[in-house]
C-alpha positions as CSV (number, residue, x, y, z in Angstrom):
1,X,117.5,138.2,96.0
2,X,114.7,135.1,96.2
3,X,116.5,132.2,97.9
4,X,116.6,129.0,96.1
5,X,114.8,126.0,97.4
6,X,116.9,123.2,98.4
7,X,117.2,120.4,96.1
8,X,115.1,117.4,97.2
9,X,118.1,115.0,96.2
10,X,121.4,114.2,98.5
11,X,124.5,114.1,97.2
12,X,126.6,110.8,97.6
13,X,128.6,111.7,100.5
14,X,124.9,113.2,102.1
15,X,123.7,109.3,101.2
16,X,126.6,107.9,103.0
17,X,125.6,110.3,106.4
18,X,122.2,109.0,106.6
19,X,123.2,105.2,107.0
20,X,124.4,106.0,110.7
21,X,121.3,107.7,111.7
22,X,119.4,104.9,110.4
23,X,121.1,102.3,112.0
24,X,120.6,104.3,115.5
25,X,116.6,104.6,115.2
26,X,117.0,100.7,114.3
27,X,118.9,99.7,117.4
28,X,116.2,101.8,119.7
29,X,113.1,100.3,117.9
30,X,115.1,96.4,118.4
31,X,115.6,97.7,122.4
32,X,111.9,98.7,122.6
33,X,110.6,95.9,120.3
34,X,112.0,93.6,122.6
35,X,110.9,94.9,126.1
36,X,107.7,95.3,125.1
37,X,105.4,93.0,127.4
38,X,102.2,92.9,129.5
39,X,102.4,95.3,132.7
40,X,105.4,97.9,130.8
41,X,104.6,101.6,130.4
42,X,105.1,103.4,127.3
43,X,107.4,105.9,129.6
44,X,109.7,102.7,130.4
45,X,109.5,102.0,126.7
46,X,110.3,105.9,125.7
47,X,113.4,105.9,128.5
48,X,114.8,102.7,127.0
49,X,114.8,104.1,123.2
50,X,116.3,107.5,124.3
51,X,119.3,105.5,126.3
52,X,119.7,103.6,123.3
53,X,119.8,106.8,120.9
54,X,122.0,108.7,123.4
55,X,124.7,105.7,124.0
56,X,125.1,105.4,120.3
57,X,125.8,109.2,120.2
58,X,122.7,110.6,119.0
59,X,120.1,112.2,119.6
60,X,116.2,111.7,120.0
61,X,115.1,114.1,116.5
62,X,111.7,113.5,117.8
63,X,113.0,115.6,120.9
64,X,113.9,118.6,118.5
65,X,110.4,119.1,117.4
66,X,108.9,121.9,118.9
67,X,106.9,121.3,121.7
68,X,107.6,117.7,122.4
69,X,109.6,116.2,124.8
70,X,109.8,112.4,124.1
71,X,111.9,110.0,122.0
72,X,108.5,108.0,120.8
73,X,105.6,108.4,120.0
74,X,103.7,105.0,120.9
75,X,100.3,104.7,119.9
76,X,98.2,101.8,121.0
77,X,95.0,100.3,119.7
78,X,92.1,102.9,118.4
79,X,95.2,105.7,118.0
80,X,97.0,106.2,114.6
81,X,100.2,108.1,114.9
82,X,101.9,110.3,117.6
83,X,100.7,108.8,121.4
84,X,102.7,110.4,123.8
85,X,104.7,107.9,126.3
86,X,103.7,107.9,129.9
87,X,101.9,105.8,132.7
88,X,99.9,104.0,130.4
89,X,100.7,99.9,130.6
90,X,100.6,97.8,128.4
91,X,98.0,95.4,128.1
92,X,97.3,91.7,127.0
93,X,96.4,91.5,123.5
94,X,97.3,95.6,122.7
95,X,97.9,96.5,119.4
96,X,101.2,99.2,119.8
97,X,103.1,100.9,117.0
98,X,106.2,102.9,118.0
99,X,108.0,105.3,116.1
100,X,111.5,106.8,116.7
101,X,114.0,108.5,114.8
102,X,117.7,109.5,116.1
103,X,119.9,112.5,114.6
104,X,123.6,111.9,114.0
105,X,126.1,114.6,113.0
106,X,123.2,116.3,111.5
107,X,121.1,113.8,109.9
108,X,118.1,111.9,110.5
109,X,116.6,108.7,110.5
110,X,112.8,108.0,111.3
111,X,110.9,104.1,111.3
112,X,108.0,102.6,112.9
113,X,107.0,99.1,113.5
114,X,103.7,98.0,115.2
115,X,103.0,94.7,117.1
116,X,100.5,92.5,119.1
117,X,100.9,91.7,123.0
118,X,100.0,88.5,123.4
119,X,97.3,87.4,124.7
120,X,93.6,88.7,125.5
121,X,90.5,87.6,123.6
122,X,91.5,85.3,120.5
123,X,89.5,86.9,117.9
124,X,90.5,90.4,119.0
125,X,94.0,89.3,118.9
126,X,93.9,87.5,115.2
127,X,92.0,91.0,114.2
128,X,94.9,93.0,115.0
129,X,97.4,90.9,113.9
130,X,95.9,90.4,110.5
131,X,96.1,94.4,110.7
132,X,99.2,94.8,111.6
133,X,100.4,92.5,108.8
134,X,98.7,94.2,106.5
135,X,100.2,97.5,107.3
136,X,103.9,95.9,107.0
137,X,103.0,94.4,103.5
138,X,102.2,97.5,102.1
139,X,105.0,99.4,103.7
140,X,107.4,96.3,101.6
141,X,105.4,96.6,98.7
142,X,105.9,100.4,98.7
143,X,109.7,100.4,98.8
144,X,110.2,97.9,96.7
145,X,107.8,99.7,93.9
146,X,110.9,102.5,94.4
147,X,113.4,100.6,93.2
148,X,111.7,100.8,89.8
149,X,109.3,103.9,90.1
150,X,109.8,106.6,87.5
151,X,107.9,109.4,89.8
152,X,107.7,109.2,93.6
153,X,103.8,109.0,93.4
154,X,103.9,105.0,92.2
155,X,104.8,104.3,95.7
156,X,101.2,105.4,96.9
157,X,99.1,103.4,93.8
158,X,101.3,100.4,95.0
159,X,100.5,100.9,98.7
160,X,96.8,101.5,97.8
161,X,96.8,98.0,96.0
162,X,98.5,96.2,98.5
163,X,96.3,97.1,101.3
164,X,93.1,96.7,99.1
165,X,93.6,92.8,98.2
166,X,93.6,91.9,101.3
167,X,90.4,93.4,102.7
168,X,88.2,96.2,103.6
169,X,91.0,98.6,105.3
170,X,90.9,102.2,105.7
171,X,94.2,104.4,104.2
172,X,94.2,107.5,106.6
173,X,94.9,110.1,104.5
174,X,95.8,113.2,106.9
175,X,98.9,112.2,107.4
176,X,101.8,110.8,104.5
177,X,105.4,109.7,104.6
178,X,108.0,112.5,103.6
179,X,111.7,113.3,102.8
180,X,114.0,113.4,104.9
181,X,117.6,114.3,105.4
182,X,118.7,117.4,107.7
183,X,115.4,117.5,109.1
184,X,112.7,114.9,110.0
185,X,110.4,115.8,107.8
186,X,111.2,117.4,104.3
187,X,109.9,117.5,101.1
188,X,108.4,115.7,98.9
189,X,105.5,113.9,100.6
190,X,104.6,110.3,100.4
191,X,101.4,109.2,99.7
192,X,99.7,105.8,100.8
193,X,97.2,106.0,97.7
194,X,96.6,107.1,94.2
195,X,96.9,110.9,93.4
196,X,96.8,112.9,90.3
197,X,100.0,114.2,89.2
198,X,103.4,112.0,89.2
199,X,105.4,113.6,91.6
200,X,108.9,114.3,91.5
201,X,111.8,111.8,89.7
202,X,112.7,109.0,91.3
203,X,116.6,109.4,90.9
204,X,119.7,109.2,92.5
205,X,119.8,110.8,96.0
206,X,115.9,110.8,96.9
207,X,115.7,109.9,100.6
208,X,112.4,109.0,101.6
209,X,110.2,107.8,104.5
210,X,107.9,105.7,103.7
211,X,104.9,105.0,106.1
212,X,101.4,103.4,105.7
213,X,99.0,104.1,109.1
214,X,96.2,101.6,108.2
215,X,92.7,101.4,110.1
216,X,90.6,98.7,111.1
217,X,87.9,101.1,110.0
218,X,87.3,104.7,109.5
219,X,90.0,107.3,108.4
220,X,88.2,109.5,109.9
221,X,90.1,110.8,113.0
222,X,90.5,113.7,116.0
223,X,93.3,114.8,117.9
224,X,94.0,114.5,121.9
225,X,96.4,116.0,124.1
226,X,97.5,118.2,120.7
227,X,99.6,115.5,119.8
228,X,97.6,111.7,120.0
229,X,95.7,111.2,116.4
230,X,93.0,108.5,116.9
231,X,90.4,107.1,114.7
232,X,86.9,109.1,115.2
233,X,85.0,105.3,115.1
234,X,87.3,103.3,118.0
235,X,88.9,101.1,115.6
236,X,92.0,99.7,115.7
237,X,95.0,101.4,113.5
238,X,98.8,100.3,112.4
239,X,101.7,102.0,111.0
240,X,104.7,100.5,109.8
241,X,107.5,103.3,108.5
242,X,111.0,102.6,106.7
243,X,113.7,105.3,105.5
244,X,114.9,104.2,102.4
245,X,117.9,105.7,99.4
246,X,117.8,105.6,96.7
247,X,121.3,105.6,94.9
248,X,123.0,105.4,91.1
249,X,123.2,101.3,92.0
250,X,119.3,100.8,93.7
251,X,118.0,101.5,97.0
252,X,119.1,100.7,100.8
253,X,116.8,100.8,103.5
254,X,118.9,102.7,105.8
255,X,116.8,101.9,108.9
256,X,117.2,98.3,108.7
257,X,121.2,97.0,109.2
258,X,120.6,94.5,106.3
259,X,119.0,97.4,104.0
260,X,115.9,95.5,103.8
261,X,116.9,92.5,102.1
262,X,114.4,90.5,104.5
263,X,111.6,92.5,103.7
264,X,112.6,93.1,99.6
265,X,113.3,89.0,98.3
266,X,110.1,88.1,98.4
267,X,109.4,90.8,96.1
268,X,112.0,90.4,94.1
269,X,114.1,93.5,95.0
270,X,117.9,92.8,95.9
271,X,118.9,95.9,98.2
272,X,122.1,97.6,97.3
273,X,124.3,99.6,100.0
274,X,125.3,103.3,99.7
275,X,128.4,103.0,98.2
């Protein structure tokens, strides 16, 4: 007998088990966030985010992927996604994104956030931190198109437009956001642009993670180390990444302890907690 595919959509009381989970990968990326400084390693970053995980009684979800040992992944300047924490320090005027995601009674959260050391050459430094805001705009505009989206794939068109008014930036395309729940990564993906077809309903019980990697230039990328994405041309890259609910009263950012209300007023959108 053919085994059915699980349903993309949690139920309430699933809704209600992802807000922990989420609240844990926030309180690691706030540790990291804020010991983040000139002369750190990404390893000192990576132990602080997997004592954080572990002393709110989870654990490091990106540990449970096969083949990696780490609780980030902290990518830094020309790379995109997935750097792997080690000896490398942290320089003056660094562009750094980190992503973590903790696993509580089963369930998962997963966010990124990128930032700017300063310091270092001026111009560099206003480069990257026009990037970087960038990124996080599109990543707020994206979320809060899902509070009224009728199909999942609105998100991307909205990310797309977002990114576009503000300059010549490159979407990488090779990697989306996802569903999530039991695992990481699930079904359905997210995309950061337009695509043909609508996607799946935006309805009750769709947890998604939303996450734009933006470049400074190409999209165009190669892998290091099997794990460190970087862009093929040397430019710089972002990626900002919220999980976010949506429920039968709106949508809560579950990876942010005030569900994104920060982010979602200036847009309009008035996040709603998992009842």
């Amino acid at each position: 007998m053919r085994r059915r595919k699980p349903s993309i959509y949690k139920t309430p009381d699933e809704l209600r088990a992802m807000v922990r989970p989420g609240l844990l990968t926030e309180a690691a990326l706030t540790a990291v966030r804020a010991a983040i400084r000139p002369g750190v390693t990404t390893g000192e970053l990576d132990a602080i985010a997997e004592r954080t995980i572990r002393d709110g009684g989870g654990v490091p979800n990106f540990q449970l992927v096969p083949g990696y040992r780490h609780t980030l992944c902290v990518s830094v300047n020309d790379e995109v996604v997935h750097g792997i924490p080690g000896e490398r320090v942290v320089q003056p005027g660094d562009i750094v994104s980190v992503d973590a995601g903790a696993e509580v009674d089963g369930w998962n959260g997963d966010s990124a956030f990128t930032l700017v050391v300063p310091g270092g050459d001026a111009a560099r430094t206003a480069a990257r931190r026009t990037l970087c805001d960038t990124t996080e705009r599109a990543l707020w505009h994206g979320i809060a198109a899902l509070a009224h989206a009728r199909n999942l794939n609105e998100v991307g068109a909205v990310i797309e437009d977002a990114i576009d008014e503000t300059g010549a930036w490159g979407i990488i395309e090779d990697f989306t956001g996802h569903g999530i729940g039991r695992s990481m990564h699930e079904d359905p993906p997210v995309f950061n642009y337009r695509v043909r077809g609508a996607g799946p309903a935006v309805r009750p019980g769709l947890v998604v993670a939303i996450e734009p990697m933006v470049t400074a230039g190409t999209i165009d990328s190669s892998t290091d180390d099997d794990w460190t994405i970087r862009t093929l041309d040397g430019s710089d890259a972002a990626h900002w990444e919220h999980t976010v609910a949506v429920h039968a009263d709106g949508i809560w950012v579950t990876t942010a302890s005030d569900g994104g209300a920060a982010g979602l007023e200036p847009l309009g959108v008035t996040p709603v907690p998992v009842p």
